[in-house]
DRENTORKOL-3810 file (N, C-alpha, C; in nm, 4 decimals):
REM DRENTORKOL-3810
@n.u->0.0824; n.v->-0.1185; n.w->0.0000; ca.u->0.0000; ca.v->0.0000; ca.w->0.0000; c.u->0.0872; c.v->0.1254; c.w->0.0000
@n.u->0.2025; n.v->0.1050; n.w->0.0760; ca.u->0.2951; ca.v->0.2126; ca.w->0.0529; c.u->0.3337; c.v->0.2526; c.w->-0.0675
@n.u->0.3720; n.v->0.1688; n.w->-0.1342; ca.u->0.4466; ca.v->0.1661; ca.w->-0.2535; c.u->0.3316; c.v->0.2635; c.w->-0.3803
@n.u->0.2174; n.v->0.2339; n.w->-0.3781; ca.u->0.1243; ca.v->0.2565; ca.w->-0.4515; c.u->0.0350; c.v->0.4307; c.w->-0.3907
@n.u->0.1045; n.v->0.4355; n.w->-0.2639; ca.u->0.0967; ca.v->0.5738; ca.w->-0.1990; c.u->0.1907; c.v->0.6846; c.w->-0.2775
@n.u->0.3225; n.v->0.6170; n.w->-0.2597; ca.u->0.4156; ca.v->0.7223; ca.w->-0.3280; c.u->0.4086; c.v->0.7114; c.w->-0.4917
@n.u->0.3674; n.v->0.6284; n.w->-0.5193; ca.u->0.3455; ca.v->0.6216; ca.w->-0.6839; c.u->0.2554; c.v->0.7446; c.w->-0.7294
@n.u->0.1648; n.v->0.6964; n.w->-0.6358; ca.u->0.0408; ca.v->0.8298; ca.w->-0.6458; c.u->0.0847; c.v->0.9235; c.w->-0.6449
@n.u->0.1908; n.v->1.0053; n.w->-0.5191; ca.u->0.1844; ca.v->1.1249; ca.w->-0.4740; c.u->0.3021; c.v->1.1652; c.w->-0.5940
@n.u->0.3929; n.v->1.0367; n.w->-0.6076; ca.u->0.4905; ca.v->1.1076; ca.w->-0.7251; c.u->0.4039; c.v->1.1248; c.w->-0.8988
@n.u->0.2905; n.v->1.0830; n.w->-0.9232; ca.u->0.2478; ca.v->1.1031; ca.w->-1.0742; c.u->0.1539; c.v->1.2500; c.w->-1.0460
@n.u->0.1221; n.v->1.2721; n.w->-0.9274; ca.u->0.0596; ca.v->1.3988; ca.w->-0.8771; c.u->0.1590; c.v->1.5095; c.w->-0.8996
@n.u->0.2804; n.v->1.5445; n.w->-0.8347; ca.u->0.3640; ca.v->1.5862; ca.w->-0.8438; c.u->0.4154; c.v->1.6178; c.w->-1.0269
@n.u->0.4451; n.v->1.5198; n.w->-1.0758; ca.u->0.4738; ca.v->1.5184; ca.w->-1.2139; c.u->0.3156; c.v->1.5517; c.w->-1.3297
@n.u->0.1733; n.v->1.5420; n.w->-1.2909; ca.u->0.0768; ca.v->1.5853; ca.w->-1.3260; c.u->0.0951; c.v->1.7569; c.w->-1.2939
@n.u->0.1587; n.v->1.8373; n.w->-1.2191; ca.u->0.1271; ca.v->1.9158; ca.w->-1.1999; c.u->0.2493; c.v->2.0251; c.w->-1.2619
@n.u->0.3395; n.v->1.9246; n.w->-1.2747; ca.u->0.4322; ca.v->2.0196; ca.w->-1.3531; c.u->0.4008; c.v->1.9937; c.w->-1.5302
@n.u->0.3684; n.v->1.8946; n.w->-1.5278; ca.u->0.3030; ca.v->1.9216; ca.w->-1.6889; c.u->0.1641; c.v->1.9869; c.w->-1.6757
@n.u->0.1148; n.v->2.0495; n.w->-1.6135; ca.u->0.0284; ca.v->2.1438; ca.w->-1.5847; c.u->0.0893; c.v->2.2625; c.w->-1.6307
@n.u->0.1914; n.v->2.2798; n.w->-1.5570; ca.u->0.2588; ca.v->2.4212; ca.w->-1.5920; c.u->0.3274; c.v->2.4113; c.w->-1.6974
@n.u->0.3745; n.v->2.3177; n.w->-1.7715; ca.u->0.4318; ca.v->2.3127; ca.w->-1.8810; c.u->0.3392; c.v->2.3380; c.w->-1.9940
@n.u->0.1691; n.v->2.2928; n.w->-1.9726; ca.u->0.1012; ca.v->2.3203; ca.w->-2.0780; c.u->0.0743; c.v->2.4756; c.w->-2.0709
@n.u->0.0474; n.v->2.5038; n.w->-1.9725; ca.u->0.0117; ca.v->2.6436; ca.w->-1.9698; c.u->0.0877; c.v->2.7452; c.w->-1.9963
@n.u->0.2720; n.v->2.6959; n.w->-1.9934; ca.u->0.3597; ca.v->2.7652; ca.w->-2.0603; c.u->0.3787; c.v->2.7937; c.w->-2.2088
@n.u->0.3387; n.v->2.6518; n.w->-2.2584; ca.u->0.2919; ca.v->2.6281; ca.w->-2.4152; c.u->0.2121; c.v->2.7014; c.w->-2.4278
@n.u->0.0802; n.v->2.7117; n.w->-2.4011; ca.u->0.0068; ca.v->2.7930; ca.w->-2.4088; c.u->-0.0076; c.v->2.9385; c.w->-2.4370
@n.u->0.0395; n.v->2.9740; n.w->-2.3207; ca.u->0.0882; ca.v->3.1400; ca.w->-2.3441; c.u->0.1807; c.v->3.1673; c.w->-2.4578
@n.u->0.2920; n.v->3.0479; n.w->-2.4438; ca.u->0.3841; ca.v->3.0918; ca.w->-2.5646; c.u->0.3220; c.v->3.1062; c.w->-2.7093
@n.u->0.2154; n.v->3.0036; n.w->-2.7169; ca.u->0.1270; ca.v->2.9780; ca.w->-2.8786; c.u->0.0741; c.v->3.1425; c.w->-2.8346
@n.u->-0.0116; n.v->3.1833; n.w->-2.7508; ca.u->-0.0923; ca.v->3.2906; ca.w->-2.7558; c.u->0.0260; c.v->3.4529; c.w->-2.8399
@n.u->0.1489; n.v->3.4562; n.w->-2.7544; ca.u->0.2069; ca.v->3.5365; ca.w->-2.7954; c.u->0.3187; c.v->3.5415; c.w->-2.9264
@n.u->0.2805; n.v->3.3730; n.w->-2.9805; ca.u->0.3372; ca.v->3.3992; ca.w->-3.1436; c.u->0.2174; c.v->3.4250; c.w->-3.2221
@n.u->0.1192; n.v->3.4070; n.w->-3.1994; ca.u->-0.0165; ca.v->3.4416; ca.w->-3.2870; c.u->-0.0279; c.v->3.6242; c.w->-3.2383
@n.u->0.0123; n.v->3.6379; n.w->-3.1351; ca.u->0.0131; ca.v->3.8121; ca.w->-3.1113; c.u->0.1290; c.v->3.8624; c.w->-3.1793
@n.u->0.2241; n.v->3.7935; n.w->-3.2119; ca.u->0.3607; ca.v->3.8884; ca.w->-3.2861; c.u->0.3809; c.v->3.8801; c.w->-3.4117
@n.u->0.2771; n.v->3.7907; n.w->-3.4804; ca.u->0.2221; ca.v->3.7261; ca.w->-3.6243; c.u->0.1882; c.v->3.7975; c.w->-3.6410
@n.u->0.0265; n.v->3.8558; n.w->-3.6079; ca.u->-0.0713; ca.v->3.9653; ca.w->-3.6383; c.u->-0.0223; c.v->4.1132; c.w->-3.6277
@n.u->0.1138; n.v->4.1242; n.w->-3.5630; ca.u->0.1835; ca.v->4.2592; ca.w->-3.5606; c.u->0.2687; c.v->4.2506; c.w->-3.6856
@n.u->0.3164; n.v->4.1798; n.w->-3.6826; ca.u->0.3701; ca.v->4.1943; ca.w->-3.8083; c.u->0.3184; c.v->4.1914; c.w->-3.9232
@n.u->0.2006; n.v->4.1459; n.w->-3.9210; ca.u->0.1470; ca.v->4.0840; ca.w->-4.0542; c.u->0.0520; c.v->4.2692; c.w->-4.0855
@n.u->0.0438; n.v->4.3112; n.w->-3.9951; ca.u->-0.0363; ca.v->4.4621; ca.w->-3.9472; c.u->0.0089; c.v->4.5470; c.w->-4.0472
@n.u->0.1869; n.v->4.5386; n.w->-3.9456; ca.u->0.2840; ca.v->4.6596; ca.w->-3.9795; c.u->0.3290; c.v->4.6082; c.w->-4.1206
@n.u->0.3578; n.v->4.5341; n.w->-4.2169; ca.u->0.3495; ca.v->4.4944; ca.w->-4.3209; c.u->0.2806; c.v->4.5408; c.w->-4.4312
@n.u->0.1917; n.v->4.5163; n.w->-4.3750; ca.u->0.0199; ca.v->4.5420; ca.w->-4.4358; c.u->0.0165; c.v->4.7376; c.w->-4.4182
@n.u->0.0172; n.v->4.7705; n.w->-4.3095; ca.u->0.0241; ca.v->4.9112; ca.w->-4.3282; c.u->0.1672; c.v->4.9755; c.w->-4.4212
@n.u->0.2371; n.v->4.9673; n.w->-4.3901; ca.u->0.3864; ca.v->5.0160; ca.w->-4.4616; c.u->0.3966; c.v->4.9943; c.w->-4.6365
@n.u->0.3045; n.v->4.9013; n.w->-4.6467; ca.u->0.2392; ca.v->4.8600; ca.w->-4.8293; c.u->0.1787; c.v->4.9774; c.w->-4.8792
@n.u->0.0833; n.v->4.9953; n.w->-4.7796; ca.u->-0.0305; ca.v->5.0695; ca.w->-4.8131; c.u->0.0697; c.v->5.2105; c.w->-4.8006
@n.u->0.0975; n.v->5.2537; n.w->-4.7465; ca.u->0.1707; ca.v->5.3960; ca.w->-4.7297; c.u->0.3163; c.v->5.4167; c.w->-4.8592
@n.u->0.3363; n.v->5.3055; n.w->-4.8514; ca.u->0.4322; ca.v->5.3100; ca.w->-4.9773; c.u->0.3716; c.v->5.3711; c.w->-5.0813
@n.u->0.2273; n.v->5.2895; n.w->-5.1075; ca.u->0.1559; ca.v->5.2448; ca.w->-5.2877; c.u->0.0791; c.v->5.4153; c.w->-5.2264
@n.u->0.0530; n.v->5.5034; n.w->-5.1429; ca.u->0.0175; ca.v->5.6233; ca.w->-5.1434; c.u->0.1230; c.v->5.7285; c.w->-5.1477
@n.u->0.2195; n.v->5.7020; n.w->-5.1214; ca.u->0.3367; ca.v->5.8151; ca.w->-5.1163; c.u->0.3682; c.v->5.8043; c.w->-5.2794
@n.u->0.3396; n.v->5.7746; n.w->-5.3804; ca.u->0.3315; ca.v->5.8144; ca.w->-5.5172; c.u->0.3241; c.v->5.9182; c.w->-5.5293
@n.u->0.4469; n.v->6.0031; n.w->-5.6009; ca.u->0.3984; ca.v->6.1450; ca.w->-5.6470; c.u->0.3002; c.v->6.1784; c.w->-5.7278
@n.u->0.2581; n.v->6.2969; n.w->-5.6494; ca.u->0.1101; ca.v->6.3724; ca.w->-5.6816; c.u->0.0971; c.v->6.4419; c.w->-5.8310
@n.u->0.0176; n.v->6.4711; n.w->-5.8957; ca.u->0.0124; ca.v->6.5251; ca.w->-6.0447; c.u->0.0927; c.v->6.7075; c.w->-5.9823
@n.u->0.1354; n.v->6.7516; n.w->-6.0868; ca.u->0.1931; ca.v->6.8731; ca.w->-6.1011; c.u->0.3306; c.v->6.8934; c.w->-6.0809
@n.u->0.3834; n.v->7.0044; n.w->-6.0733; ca.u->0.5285; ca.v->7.0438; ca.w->-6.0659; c.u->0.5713; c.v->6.9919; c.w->-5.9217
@n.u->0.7031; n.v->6.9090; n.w->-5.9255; ca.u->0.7594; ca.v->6.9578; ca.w->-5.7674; c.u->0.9108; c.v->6.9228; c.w->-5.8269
@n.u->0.9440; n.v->6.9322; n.w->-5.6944; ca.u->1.1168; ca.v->7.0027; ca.w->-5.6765; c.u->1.2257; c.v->6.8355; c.w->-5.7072
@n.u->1.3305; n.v->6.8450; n.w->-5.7053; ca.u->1.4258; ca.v->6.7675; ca.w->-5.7356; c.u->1.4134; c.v->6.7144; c.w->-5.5600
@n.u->1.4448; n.v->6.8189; n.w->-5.4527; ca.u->1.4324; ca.v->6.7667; ca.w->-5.3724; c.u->1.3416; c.v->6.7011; c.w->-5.2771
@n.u->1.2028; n.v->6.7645; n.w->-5.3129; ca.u->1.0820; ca.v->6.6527; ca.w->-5.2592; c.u->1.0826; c.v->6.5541; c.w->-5.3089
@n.u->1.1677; n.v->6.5076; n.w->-5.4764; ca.u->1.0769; ca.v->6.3950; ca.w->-5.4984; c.u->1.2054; c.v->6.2741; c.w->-5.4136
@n.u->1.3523; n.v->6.3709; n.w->-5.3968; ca.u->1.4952; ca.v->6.2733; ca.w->-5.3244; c.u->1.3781; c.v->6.2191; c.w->-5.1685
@n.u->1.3416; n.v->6.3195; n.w->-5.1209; ca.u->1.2903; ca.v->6.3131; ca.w->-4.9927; c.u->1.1775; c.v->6.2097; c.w->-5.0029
@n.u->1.0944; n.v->6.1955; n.w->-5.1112; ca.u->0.9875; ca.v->6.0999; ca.w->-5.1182; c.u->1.0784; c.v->5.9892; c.w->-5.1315
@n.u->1.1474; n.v->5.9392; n.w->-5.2360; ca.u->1.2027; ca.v->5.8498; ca.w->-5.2708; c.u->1.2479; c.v->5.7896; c.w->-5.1374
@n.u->1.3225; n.v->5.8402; n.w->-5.0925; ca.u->1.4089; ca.v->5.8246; ca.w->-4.9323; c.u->1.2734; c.v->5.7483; c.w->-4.8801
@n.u->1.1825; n.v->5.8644; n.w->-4.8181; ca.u->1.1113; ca.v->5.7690; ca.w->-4.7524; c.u->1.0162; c.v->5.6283; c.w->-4.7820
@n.u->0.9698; n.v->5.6454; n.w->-4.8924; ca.u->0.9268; ca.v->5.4976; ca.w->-4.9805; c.u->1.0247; c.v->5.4256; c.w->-4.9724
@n.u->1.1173; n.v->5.4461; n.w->-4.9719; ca.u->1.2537; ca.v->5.3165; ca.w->-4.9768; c.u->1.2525; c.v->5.2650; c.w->-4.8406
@n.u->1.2533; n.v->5.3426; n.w->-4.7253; ca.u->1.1993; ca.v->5.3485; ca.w->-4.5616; c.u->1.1230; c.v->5.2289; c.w->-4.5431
@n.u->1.0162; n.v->5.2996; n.w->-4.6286; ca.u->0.8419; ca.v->5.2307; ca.w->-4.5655; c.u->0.8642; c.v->5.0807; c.w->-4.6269
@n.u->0.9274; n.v->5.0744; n.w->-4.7979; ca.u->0.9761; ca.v->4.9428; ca.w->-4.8500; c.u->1.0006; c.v->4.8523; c.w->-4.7722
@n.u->1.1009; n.v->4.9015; n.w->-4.7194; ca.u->1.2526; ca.v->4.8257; ca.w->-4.6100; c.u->1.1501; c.v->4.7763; c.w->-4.5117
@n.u->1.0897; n.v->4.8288; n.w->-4.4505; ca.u->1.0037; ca.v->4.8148; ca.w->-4.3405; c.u->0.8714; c.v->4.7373; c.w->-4.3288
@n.u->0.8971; n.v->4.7343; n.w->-4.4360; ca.u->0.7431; ca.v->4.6318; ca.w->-4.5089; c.u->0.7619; c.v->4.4960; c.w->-4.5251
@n.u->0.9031; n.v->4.5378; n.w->-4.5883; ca.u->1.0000; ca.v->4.3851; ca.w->-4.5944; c.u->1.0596; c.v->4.3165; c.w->-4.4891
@n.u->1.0788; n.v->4.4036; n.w->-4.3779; ca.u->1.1094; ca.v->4.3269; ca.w->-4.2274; c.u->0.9683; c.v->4.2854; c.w->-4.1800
@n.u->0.8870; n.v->4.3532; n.w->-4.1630; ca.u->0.7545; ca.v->4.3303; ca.w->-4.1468; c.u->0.7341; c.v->4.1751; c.w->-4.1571
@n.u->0.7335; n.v->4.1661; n.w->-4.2820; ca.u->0.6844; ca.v->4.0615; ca.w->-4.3894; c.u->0.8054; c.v->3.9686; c.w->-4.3259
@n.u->0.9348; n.v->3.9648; n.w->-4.3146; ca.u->1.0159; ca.v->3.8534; ca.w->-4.2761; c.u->0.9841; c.v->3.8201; c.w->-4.1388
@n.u->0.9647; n.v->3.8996; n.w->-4.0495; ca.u->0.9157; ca.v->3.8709; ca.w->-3.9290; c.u->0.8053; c.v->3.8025; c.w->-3.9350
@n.u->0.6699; n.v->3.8032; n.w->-3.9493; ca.u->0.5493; ca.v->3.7379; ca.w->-4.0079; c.u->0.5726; c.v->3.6090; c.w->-4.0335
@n.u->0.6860; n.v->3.5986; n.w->-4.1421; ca.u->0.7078; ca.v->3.4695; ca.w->-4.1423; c.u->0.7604; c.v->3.3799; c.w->-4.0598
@n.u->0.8621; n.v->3.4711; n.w->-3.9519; ca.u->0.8969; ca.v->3.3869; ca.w->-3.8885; c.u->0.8480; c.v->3.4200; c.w->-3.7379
@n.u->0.7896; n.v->3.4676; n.w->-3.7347; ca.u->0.6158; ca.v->3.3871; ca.w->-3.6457; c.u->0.5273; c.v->3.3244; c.w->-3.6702
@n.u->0.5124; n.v->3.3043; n.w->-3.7936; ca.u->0.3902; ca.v->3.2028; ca.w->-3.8258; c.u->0.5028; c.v->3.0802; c.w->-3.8227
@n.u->0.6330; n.v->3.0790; n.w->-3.8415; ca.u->0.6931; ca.v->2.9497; ca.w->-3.7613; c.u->0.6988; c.v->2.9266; c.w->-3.6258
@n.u->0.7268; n.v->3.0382; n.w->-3.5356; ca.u->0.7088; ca.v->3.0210; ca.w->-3.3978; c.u->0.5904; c.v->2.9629; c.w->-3.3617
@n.u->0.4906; n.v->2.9983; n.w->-3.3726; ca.u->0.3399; ca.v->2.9825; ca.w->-3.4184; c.u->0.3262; c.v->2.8190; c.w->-3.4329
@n.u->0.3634; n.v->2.7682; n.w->-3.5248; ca.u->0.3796; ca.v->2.6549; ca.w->-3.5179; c.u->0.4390; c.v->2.5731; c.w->-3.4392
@n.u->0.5592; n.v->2.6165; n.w->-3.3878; ca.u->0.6339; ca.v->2.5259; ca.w->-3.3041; c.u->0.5540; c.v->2.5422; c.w->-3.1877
@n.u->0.4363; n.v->2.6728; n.w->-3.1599; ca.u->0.4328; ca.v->2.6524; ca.w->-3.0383; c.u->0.3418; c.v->2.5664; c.w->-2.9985
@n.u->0.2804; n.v->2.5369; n.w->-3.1138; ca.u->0.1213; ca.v->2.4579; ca.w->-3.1248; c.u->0.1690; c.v->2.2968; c.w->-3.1110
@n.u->0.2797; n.v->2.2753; n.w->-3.1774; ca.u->0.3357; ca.v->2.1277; ca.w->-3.1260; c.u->0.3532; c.v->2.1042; c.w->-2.9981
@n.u->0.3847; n.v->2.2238; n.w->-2.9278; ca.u->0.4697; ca.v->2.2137; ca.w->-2.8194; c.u->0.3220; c.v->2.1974; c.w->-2.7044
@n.u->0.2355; n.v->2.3140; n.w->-2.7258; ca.u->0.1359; ca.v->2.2800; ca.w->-2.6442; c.u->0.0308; c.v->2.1225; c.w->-2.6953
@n.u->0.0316; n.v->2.0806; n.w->-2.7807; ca.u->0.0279; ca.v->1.9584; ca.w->-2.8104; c.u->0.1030; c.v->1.8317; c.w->-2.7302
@n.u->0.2049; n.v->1.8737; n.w->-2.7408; ca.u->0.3024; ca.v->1.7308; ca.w->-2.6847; c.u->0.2724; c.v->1.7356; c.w->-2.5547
@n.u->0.2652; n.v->1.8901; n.w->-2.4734; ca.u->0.2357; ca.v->1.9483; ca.w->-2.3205; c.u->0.0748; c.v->1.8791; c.w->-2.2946
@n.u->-0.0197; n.v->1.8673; n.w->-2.3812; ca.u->-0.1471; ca.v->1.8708; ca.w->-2.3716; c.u->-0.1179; c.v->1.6839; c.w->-2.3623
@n.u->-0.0965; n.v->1.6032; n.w->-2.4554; ca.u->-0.0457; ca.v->1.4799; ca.w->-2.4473; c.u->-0.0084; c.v->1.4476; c.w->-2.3259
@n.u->0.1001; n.v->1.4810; n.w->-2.2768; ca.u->0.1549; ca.v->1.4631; ca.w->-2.1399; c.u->0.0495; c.v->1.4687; c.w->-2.0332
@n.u->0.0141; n.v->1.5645; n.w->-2.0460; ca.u->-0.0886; ca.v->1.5790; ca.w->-1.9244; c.u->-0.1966; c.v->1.5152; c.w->-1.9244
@n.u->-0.2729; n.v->1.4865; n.w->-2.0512; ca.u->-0.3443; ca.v->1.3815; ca.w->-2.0298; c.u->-0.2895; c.v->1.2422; c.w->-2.0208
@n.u->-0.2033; n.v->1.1922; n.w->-2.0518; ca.u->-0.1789; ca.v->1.0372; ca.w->-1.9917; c.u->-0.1295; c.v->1.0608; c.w->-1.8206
@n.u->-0.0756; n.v->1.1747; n.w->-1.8279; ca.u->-0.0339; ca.v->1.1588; ca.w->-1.6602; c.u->-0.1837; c.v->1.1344; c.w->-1.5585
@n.u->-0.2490; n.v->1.2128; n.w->-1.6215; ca.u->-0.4211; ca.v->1.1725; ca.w->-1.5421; c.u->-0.4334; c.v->1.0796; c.w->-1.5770
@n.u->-0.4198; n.v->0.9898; n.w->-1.6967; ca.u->-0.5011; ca.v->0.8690; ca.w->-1.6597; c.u->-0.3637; c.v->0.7626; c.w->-1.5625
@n.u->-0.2516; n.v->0.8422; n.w->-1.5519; ca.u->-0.1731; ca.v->0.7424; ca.w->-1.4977; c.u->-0.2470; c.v->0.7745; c.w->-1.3203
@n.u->-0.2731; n.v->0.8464; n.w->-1.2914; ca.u->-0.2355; ca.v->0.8872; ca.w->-1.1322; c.u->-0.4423; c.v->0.8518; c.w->-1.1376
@n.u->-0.5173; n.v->0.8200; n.w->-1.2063; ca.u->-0.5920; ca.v->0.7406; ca.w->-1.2226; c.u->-0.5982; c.v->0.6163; c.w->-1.1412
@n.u->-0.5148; n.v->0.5553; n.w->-1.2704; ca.u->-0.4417; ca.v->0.4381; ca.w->-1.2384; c.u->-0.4231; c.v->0.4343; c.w->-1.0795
@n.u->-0.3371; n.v->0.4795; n.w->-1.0413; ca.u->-0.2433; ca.v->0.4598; ca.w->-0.9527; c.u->-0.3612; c.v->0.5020; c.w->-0.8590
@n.u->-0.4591; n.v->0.5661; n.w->-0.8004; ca.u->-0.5176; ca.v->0.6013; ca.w->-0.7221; c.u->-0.6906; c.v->0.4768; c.w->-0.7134
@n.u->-0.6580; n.v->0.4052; n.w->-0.7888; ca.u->-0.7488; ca.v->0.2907; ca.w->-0.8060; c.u->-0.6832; c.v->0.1727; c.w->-0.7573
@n.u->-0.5433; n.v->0.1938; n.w->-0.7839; ca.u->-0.4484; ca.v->0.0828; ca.w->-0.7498; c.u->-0.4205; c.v->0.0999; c.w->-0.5726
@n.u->-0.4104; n.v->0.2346; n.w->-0.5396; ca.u->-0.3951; ca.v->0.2498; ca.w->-0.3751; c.u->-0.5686; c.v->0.1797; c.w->-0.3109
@n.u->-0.6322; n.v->0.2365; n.w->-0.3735; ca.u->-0.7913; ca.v->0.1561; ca.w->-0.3449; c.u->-0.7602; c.v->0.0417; c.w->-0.3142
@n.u->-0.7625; n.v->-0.0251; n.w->-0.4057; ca.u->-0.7205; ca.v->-0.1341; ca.w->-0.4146; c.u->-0.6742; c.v->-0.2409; c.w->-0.3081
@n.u->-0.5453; n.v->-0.1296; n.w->-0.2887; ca.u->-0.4657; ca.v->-0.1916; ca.w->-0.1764; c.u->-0.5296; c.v->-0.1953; c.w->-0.0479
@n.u->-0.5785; n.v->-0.0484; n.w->-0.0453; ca.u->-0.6439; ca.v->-0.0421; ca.w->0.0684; c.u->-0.7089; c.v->-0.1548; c.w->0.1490
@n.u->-0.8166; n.v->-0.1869; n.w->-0.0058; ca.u->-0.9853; ca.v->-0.2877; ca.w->0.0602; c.u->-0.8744; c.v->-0.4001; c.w->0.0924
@n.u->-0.7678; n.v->-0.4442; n.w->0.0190; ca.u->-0.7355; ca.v->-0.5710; ca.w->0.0213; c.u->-0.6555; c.v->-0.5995; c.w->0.1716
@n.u->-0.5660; n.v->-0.4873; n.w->0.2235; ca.u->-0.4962; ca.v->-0.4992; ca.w->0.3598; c.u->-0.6052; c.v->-0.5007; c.w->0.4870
@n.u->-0.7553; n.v->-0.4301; n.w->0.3922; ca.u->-0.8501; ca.v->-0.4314; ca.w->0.5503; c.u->-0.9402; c.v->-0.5354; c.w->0.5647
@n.u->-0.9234; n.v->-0.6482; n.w->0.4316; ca.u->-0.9640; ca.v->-0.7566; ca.w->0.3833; c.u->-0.8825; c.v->-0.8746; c.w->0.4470
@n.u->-0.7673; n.v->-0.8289; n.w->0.4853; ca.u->-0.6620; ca.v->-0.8912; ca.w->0.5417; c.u->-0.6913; c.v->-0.9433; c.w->0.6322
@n.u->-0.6558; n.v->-0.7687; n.w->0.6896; ca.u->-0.7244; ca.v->-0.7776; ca.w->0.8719; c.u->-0.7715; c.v->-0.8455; c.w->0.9237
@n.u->-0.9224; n.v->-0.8230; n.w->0.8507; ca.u->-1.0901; ca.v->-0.8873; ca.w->0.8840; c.u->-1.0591; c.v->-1.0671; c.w->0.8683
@n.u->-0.9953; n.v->-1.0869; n.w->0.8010; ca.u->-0.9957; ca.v->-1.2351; ca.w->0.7668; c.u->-0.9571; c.v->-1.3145; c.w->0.8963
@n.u->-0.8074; n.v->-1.3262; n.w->0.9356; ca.u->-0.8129; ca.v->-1.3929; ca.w->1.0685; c.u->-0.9204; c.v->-1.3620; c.w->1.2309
@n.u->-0.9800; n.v->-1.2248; n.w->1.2607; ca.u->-1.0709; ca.v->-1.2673; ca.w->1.3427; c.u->-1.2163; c.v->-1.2969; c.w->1.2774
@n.u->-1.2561; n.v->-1.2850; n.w->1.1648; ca.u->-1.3459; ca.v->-1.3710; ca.w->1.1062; c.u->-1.3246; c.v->-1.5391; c.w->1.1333
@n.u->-1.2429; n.v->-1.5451; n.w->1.1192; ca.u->-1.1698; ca.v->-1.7352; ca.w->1.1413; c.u->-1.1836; c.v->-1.7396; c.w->1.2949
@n.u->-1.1240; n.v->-1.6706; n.w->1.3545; ca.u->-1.1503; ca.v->-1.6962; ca.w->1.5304; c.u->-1.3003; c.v->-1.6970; c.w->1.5514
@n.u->-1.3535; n.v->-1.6024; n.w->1.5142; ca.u->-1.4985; ca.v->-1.6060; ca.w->1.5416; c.u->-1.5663; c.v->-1.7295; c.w->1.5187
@n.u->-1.5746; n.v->-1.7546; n.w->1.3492; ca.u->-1.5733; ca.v->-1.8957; ca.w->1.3484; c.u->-1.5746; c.v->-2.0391; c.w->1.4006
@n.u->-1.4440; n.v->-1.9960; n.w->1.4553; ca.u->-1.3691; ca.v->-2.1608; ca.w->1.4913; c.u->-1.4138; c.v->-2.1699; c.w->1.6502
@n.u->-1.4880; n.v->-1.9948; n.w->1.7112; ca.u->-1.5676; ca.v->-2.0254; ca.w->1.8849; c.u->-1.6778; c.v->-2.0800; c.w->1.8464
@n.u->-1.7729; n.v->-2.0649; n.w->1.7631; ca.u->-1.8698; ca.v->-2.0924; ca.w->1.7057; c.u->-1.8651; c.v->-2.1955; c.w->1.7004
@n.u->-1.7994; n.v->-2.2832; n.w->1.6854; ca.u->-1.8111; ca.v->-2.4767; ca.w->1.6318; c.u->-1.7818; c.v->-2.5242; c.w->1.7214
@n.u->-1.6898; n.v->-2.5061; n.w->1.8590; ca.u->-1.6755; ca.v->-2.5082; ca.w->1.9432; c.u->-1.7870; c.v->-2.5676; c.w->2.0266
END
């Protein structure tokens, strides 16, 4: 019964740190799907501000259009980190979804282990008080025939 005590208390113990391991997964999936959608945002905006910073109809200067140019090349650049970042959050993103997967896995077999193991202390229990009961059941008995 001992043995099946500490079995218990140790798959409890180990149930509860894959507890926190899923919930670490967790958060981590939550904040690559939050740094995805920022990027995928700032991407998405820096496009749009590029494809509008097109020079306007009429006369302008040599140096507004250096100064436009400059900054469209900016917003470009920035569109293009954007966009590389994005991508590599929608990989984080992924890894994190395995990860709370494998975490989610874990934790459910550890419940059905400490299941187990808490059916198995039962077990033990009825059977040592089954024990007990057995020899003065027999004494009782054996005054009886007496």
């Amino acid at each position: 019964m001992e043995r099946e005590a500490r079995r218990l208390l140790l798959l409890r113990r180990q149930s509860l740190i894959a507890e926190v391991a899923r919930k670490q997964a967790l958060r981590g999936l939550a904040e690559a799907l939050a740094a995805e959608a920022r990027s995928h945002t700032l991407a998405t905006r820096s496009r749009a501000l590029v494809a509008a910073s097109a020079p306007g109809a009429g006369p302008t200067t040599g140096a507004a259009l250096q100064a436009r140019a400059g900054f469209t090349a900016g917003l470009a650049q920035l569109a293009a980190h954007a966009g590389d970042a994005a991508v590599d959050a929608a990989r984080q993103r992924a890894w994190q979804a395995e990860s709370l997967t494998r975490a989610e896995t874990r934790a459910r077999r550890l419940t059905e282990r400490v299941d187990n193991a808490r059916a198995a202390l039962t077990a033990a229990k009825a059977q040592r008080e089954a024990a007990r009961n057995l020899p003065l059941a027999r004494k009782l008995q054996s005054r009886g025939q007496d």
